[in-house]
N, C-alpha and C positions, 0 to 999 in steps of 0.2 A: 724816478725823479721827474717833476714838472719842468722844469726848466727844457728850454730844447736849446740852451746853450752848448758848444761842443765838450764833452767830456773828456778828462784825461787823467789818467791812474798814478795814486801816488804811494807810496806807504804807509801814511797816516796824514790825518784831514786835521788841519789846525782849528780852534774854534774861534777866533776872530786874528783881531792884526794883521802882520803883513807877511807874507809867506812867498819864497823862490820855486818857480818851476822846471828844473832843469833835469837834465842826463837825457834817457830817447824820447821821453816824452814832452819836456823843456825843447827839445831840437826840432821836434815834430811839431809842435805851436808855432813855434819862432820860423823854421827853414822852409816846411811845407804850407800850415796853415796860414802863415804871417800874418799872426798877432798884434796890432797896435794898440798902441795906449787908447784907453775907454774903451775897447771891445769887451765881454763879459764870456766867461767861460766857467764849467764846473770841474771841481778838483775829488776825486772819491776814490777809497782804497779797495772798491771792490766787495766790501764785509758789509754797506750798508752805512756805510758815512759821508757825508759828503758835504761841500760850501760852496756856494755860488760866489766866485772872486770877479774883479774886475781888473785887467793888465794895466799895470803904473807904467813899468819900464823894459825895454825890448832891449838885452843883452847880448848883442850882435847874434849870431843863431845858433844860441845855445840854453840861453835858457829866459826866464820871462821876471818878472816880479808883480807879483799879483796883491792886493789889496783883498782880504777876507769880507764879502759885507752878509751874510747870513750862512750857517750849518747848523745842521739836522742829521737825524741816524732815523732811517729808514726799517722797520719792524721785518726781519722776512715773511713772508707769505704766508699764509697757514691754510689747508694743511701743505707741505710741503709736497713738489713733485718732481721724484726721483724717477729718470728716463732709463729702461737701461735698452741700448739700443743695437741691436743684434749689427755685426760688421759689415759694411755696404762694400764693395770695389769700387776704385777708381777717387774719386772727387764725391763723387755722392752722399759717403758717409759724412764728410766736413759741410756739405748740403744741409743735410738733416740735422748736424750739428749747431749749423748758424739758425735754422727756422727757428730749431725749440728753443736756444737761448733769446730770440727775439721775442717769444712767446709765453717765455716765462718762466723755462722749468728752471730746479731750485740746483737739480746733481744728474749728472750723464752718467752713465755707466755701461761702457761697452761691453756688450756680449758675445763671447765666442762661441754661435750657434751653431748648431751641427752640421745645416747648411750654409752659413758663412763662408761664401767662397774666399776669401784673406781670413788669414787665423790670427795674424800678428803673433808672432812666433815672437819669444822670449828672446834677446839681444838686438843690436842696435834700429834694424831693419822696427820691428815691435816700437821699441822706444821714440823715432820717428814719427812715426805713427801716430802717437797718443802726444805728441807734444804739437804735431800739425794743430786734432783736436783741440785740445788745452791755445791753442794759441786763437783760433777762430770762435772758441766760445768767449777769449776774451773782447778781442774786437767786434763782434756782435754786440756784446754785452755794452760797450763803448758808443757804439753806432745806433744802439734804441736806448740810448741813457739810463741804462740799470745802474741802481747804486748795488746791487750785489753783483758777482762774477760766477757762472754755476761753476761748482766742484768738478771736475770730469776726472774721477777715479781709472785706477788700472784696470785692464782687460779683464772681464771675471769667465768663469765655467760655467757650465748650469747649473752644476752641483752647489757652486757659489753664488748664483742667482737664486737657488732655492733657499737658502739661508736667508735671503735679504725678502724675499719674499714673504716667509713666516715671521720675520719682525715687524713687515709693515702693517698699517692701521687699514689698509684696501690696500690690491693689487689690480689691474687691471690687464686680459691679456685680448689684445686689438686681434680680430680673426672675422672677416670678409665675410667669411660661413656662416659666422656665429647667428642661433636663432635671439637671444637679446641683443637690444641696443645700448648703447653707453648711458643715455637717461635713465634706464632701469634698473641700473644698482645703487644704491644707496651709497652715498660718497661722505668719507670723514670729512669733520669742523678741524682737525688738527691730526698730529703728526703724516707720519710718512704713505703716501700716496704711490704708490710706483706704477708704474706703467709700461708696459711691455709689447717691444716692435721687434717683429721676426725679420729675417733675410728675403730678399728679394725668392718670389718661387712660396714663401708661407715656412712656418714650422714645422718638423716631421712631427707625426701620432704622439709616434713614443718620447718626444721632448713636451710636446701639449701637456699630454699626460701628467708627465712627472712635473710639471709647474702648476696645474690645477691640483694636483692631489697636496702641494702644497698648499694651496687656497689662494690662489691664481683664479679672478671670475672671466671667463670669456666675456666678450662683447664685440660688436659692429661698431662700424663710424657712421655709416650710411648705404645708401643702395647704393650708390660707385665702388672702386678698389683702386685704393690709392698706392702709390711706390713707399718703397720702404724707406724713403729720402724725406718723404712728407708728412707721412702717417701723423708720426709725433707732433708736427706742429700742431694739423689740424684737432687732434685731439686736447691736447695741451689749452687750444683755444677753448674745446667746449667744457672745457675742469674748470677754467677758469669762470665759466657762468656757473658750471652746475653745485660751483661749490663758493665757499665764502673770499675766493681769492679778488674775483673784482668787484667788491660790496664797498 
């Protein structure tokens, strides 16, 4: 979105008239941001819709009344870039989380790599987890004005990364080693892009292996070695030159 008015998420985007901003995100205008009348803000569900409104009336701190003056629905990206980002410990992985959604990518996909110190084990402790993520791609997504919100899917296997890898149009798998560079493979005009960031320490052989022999292309970033928290963005930034995303 152009606009760098402050964003806030609704369920659906009116296309003119006069429309109410209430419930967390009505209370977060009104209580934290405080919203007056003629300030300007944008209203978007997240899919890619969105209207530039302007605040009529402040509903003591709960919610707003906004005046619609233009909406738009925003194209997703193409080709799309699907992350799937091997499990970091600590805060890092929601790190890595907030870069790539700032940077662009389209769907997270967490991977339970074989060196992934946290497995996010199936039950609440798991679910936690993946809702922290899910929660910090959305507010990113908020904080650099994306009219889309990335998908951040359930924790997958290799065995389920390798699936998702033979469907995609490129795969990308980021290795420090690697003797090509990212510029050197040939990148799709459209569908699924995925990209692929190992655990802190690198991928074992025999997981390499078995993601290449799906058709997984190694490649480098650069002569540095960046953490597993960052990879993704930096990468993500250079798809987005080498490929038709910021054209």
């Amino acid at each position: 979105m152009s606009d760098t008015a402050p964003v806030f998420l609704v369920d659906a985007v009116p296309s003119s008239g006069h429309t109410v901003l209430d419930g967390p995100e009505g209370r977060h205008a009104a209580a934290v941001r405080r919203l007056q009348p003629g300030e300007e803000l944008v209203i978007a569900d997240g899919r890619g819709a969105a209207a530039a409104c302007v605040v009529e009336t402040v509903q003591g701190k709960e919610s707003l009344g906004l005046h619609v003056q233009r909406s738009w629905t925003e194209p997703q990206p193409q080709p799309r870039i699907v992350l799937a980002q091997a499990l970091i410990k600590g805060d890092r992985g929601e790190l890595a989380v907030e870069l790539a959604t700032e940077t662009g990518v389209d769907v997270i996909v967490p991977w339970r790599s074989g060196r992934s110190i946290v497995k996010w084990e199936d039950g609440p402790r798991g679910a936690k987890a993946l809702a922290r993520w899910r929660s910090t791609a959305r507010e990113a997504a908020k904080q650099s004005r994306r009219a889309w919100i990335p998908e951040v899917t359930e924790a997958v296997t290799t065995r389920q990364l390798v699936d998702l890898i033979r469907k995609s149009a490129v795969t990308v798998l980021l290795d420090a080693a690697a003797e090509a560079g990212i510029r050197d493979i040939t990148m799709p005009t459209e569908g699924d892009l995925v990209l692929v960031v190992g655990p802190e320490g690198g991928i074992s052989e025999s997981e390499s292996e078995t993601l290449r022999t799906a058709g997984a292309q190694v490649a480098r970033l650069g002569p540095t070695v960046l953490r597993a928290s960052t990879a993704a963005a930096v990468a993500i930034a250079a798809l987005g030159v080498l490929t038709p995303r910021w054209r």
